[in-house]
Residue, then its C-alpha position, 0 to 999 in steps of 0.5 A: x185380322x191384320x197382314x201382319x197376323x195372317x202371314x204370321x199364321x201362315x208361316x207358322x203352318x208352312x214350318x209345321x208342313x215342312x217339318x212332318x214332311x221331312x220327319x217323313x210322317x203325313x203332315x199338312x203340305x204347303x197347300x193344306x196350311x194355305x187352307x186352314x184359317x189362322x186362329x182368331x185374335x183374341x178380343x180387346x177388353x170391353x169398356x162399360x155400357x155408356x152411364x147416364x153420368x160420369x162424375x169427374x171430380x179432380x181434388x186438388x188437396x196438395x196445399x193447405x185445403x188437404x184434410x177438407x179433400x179428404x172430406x169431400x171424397x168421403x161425402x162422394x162415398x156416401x153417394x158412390x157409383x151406380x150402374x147409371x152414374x159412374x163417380x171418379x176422383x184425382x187426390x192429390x196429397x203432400x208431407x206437412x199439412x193433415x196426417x189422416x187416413x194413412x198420411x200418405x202422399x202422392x196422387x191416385x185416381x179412384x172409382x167412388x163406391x159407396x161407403x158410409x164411414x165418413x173416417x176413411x177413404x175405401x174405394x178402390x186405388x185405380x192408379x198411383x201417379x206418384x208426385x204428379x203435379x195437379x196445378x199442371x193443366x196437362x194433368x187436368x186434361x190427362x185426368x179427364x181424358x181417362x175418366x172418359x175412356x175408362x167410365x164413358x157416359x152420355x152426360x160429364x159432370x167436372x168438378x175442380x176442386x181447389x184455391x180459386x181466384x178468378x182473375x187475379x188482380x196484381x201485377x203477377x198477371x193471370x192466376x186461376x184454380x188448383x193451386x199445387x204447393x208442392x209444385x209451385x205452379x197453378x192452372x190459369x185462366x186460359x189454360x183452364x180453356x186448354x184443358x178442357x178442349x183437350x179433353x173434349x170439355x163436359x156437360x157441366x162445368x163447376x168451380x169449387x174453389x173461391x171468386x171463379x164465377x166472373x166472365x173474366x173466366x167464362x168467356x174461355x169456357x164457353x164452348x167447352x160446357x153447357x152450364x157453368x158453376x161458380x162463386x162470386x165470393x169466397x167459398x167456405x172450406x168445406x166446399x160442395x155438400x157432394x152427398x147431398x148432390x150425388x143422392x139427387x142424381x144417383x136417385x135421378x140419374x136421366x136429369x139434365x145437365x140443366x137440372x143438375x146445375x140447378x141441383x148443384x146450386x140449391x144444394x149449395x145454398x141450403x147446406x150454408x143457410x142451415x149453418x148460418x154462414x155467408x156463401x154464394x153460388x150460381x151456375x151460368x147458361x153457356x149459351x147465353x154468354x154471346x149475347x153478353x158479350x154483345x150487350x157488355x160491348x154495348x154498355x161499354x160503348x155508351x159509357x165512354x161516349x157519355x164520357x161521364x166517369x163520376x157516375x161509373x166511379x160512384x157505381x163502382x164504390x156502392x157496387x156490392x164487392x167481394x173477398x178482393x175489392x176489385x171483384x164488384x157484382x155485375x148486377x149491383x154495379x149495373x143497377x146504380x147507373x142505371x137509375x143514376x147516369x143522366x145520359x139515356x143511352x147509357x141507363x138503357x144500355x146497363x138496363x139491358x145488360x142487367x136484364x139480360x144477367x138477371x134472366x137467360x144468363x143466370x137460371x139459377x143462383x143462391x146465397x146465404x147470409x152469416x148469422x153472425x159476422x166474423x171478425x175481420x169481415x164486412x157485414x154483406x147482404x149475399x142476398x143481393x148477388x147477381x149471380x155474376x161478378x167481374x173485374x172493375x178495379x179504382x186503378x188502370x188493370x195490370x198489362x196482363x189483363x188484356x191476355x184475356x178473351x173477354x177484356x178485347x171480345x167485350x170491350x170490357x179492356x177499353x172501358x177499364x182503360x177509360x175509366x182509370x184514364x185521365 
């Protein structure tokens, strides 16, 4: 009981005292009401027994992406909430793009139950949010936060569901993830980093979005989650298989965040073979990130002492490459100096940092490949993914780019500089 609270009481038994005295009936005296105890305060609401896993899952859909949001939250009903695994969801909807289940607008929060009718959204409206804006990373962050207070859990999964791409490479400068039309603004790089330390990050981190699986991005992450989850390529538009996902966790809700990485992954690449359509994704071990950033600063070092440019362009040119030209797989790119730089240092040094990819960093990575390619696209063999992309352009990266932690941590911006240099 507060000082406040008790004094409160305690007046209110001195007036009733002072009352019955002076209606000259027997009534409580002063020294009677400083006995009696003030009544108890009434008890705050419990928040729920701590889950095996809150699933938090922001859905972006305020752009072209929104009848696929609206898919995706259903395939998180076929899954639903359990008593170990509490699923939660951000929507966000605008005028102008998909009329389906009511055509409402606006942004509402949800806890996931289980619902096999994959035509309508019927899980429970925990909050109308109005026209909240989602490419906002204090929204991001408030999300999170609330999933937390209101579901907590001893294991956090966060899904970002939107457009991606990664480091952007344009004069524009950094862009990033959860793009919202109706706003304009989207969530860079390091505010992607902001939100997640606001909010306390989670246990696993995942991209569902395109070309967001580049060191250029976790590297901001990197205290902020055990694994990180993403595609080095652009994504197909219906995203995650989240009902295959959430079946493996709800049927084994005491895994591991290394185990629902994995899950996330295998699940990913299953569903996308079966379709005969190219995709990758992987999920990184946040704990080995410093020793990339050691061995990256390490490669760098040797490439500008070798001094030899015409081996790393050549590299760059037969590296595998992605929806944006500037994006190369780390490993390929590693690959062909290694076996081709007449400098030793420098063939140990991408040796080390391709083994290093290939091994601790990356414990989990899957492709697949088109059965038939679509016009426009370049035949790709999504097989030979590293698991890892990053930025290495033909041209001097855009002044924005050092704004970056990984361009000045790993050297990584002075061995871009050199390599455009003349």
């Amino acid at each position: 009981m507060t000082k406040a609270r008790a004094l409160s009481a305690a007046a209110l038994w001195l007036s009733l005292a002072g009352t019955a005295g002076a209606l000259g009936l027997p009534g409580l005296t002063a020294a009677d009401a400083a006995r009696v105890p003030a009544p108890p305060a009434p008890e705050r609401p419990r928040r729920p027994a701590p889950a095996d896993w809150t699933v938090m899952v922001y859905l972006n859909a305020k752009n072209n992406l929104e009848e696929f949001g609206l898919k995706d939250l259903n395939e998180l009903e076929a899954a639903g909430s359990t008593d170990r695994v509490s699923i939660v969801a951000e929507l966000g909807r605008m005028k102008g793009y998909y009329a389906g289940d009511g055509d409402w607008t606006g942004v509402r929060r949800y806890y996931v139950t289980r619902d096999l009718d994959r035509g309508a959204v019927t899980s429970p409206v925990l909050a109308d949010l109005g026209p909240a804006d989602m490419g906002d990373y204090r929204e991001l962050a408030a999300f999170i936060r609330w999933a937390k207070a209101s579901y907590p859990a001893r294991k956090y999964l966060l899904v970002v569901w939107n457009h991606g791409s990664g480091w952007t490479k344009s004069a524009a400068g950094p862009r990033g993830i959860s793009y919202d039309d109706e706003s304009g603004s989207h969530i860079t790089v390091r505010q992607l980093a902001q939100a997640l330390r606001a909010a306390g990050g989670a246990d696993v981190y995942a991209s569902d979005a395109c070309l967001m699986q580049m060191p250029e991005v976790a590297w901001e992450l990197r205290d902020l989650a055990s694994y990180i989850v993403g595609s080095e390529e652009t994504e197909p538009a219906d995203g995650y298989p989240y009902d295959a996902v959430l079946a493996a966790l709800t049927a084994a809700p005491g895994m591991a965040p290394r185990a629902l990485a994995g899950e996330l992954v295998s699940d990913y690449g299953a569903y996308y073979a079966a379709q005969g359509t190219g995709a990758t994704l992987s999920a990184l071990d946040a704990s080995a990130l410093p020793r990339l950033r050691e061995l990256t600063a390490a490669f760098a070092e040797a490439a500008m002492a070798a001094g030899d440019r015409g081996v790393m362009k050549r590299g760059l040119y037969y590296a595998q490459h992605y929806a944006y030209d500037d994006n190369k797989d780390l490993g390929s790119f590693l690959d062909y100096v290694a076996a081709k730089a007449r400098d030793q240092r420098l063939r140990g040094a991408a040796a080390a940092l391709a083994a290093h990819l290939r091994g601790p960093l990356v414990p989990f990575r899957a492709a697949a490949n088109y059965a038939q390619v679509p016009d426009g696209l370049e035949p790709a063999d999504y097989g030979l993914a590293s698991g890892l992309a990053v930025y290495l352009p033909g041209t001097r990266p855009p002044a924005a780019y050092a704004e970056l932690s990984w361009a000045a941590d790993s050297s990584w911006g002075a061995f871009l500089a050199w390599l455009t240099g003349k």
